[in-house]
Wavefront OBJ file of the C-alpha trace (Angstrom):
o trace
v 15.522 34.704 15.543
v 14.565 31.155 16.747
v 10.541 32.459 15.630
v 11.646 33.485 12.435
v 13.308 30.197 11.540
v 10.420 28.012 12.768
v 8.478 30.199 10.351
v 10.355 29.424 7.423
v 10.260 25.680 7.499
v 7.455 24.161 5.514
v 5.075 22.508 8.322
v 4.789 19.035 7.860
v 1.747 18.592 10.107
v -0.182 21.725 7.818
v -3.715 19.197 6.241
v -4.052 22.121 3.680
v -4.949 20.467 0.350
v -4.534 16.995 1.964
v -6.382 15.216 -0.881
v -4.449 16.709 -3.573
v -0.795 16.169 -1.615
v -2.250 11.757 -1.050
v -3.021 11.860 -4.942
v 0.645 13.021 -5.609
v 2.009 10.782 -3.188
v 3.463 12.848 -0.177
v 2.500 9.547 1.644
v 1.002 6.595 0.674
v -0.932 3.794 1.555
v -2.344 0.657 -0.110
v -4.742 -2.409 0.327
v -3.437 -5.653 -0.278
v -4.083 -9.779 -0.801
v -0.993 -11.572 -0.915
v -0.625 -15.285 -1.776
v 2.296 -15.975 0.020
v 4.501 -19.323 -0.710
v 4.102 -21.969 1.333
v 6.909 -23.203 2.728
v 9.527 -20.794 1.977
v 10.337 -18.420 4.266
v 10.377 -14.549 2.966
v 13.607 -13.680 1.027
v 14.704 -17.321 0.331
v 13.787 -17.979 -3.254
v 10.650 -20.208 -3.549
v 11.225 -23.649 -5.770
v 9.108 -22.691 -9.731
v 6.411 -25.421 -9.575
v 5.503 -23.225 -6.206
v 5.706 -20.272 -7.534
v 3.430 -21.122 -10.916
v 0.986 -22.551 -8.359
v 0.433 -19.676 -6.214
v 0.179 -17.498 -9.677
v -2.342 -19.463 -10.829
v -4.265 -19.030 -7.765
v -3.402 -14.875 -7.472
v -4.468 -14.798 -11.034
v -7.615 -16.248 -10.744
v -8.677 -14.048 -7.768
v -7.123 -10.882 -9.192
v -9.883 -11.969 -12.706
v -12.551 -11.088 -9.868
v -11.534 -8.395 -7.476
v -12.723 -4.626 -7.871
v -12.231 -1.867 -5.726
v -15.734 -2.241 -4.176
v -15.214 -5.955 -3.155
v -11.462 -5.805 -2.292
v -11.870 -6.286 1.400
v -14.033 -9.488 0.946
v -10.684 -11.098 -0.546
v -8.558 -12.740 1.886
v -4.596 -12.082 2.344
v -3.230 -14.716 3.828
v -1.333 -12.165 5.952
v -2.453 -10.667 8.892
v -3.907 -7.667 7.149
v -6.385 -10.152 6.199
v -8.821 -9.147 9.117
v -8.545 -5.274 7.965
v -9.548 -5.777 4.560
v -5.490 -5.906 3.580
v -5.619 -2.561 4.407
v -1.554 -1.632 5.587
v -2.585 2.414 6.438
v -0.573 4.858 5.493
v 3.102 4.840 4.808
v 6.242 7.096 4.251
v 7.985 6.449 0.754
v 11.046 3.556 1.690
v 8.412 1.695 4.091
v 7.422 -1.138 1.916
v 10.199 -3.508 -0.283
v 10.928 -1.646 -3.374
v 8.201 -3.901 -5.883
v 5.410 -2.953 -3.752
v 5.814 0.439 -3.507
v 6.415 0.762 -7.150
v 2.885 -0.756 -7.942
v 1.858 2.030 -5.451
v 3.321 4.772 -7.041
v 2.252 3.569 -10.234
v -1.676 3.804 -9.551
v -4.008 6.547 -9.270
v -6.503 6.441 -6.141
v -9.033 4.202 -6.484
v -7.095 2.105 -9.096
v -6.116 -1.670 -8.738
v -2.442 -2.777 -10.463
v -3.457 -4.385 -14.044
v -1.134 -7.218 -12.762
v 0.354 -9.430 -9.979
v 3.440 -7.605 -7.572
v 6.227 -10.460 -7.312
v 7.778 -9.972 -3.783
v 10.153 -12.151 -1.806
v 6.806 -11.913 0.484
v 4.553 -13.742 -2.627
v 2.272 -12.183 -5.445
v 0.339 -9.325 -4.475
v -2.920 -8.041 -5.954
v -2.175 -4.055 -4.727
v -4.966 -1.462 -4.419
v -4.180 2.238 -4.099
v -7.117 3.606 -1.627
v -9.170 7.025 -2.801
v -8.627 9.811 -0.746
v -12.209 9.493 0.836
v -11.092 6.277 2.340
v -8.059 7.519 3.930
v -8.295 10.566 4.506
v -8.504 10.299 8.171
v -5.457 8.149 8.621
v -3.501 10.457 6.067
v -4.519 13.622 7.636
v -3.352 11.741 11.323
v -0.254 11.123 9.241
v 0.755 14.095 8.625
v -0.005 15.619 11.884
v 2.272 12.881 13.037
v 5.061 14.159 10.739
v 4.439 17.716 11.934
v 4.861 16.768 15.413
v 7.995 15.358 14.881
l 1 2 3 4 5 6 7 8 9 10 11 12 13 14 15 16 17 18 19 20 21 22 23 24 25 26 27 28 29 30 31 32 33 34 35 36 37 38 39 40 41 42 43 44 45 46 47 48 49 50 51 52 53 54 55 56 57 58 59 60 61 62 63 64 65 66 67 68 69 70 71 72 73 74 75 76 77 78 79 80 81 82 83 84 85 86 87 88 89 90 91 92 93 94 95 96 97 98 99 100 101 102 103 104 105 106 107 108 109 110 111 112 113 114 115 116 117 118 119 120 121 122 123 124 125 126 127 128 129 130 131 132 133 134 135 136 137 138 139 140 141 142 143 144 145 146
């Protein structure tokens, strides 16, 4: 009996069609620079003149980044030495902004705009499956396991 219930439950750690399950999302993961606000510590608000500041800075990188020179940017987080890259993530992992600029791209697509956290403005890059596929398919044999 025990055999026959193991065999009904999907398998989490199965890397079948593991490009097609990243594009719809099953997990995520996403590249990112953040301009962070100096002075303010994460969830306390940051004063406007601040705030426009760092914008105008995000903004003016964001004009030059593409997908093939993202990791040359700089976060000033300490993804910064991994090309922003933050791996791969379970849906709920990241504040609720970020992973909506996630969701909201297609592999290999950078958001149109800024992401506004209580962490700073984000430029957010959704990695193609070819560049995560590794870490995805590690992922999910993680999952499995569990």
């Amino acid at each position: 009996l025990g055999q026959q219930v193991l065999a009904s439950v999907p398998q989490q750690g199965d890397t079948t069609n593991a490009a097609a399950r990243y594009g719809r999302g099953e997990l995520l993961s996403a590249r990112h620079i953040v301009f962070g606000f100096p002075g303010v510590q994460p969830g306390q608000p940051a004063p406007q003149p601040v705030k426009d500041s760092v914008r105008r800075a995000a903004e003016a990188v964001r004009a030059r980044v593409t997908p093939a020179n993202f990791a040359q940017q700089y976060s000033s987080d300490g993804s910064a030495q991994r090309g922003g890259d933050l791996g791969v993530f379970p849906k709920g992992a990241m504040v609720a902004q970020f992973e909506q600029a996630v969701t909201g791209l297609q592999p290999g697509q950078i958001a149109p705009g800024l992401v506004e956290t209580p962490f700073g403005y984000h430029i957010v890059y959704r990695p193609t499956y070819a560049e995560v596929g590794g870490q995805f398919a590690q992922a999910v044999s993680a999952r499995g396991r569990q």
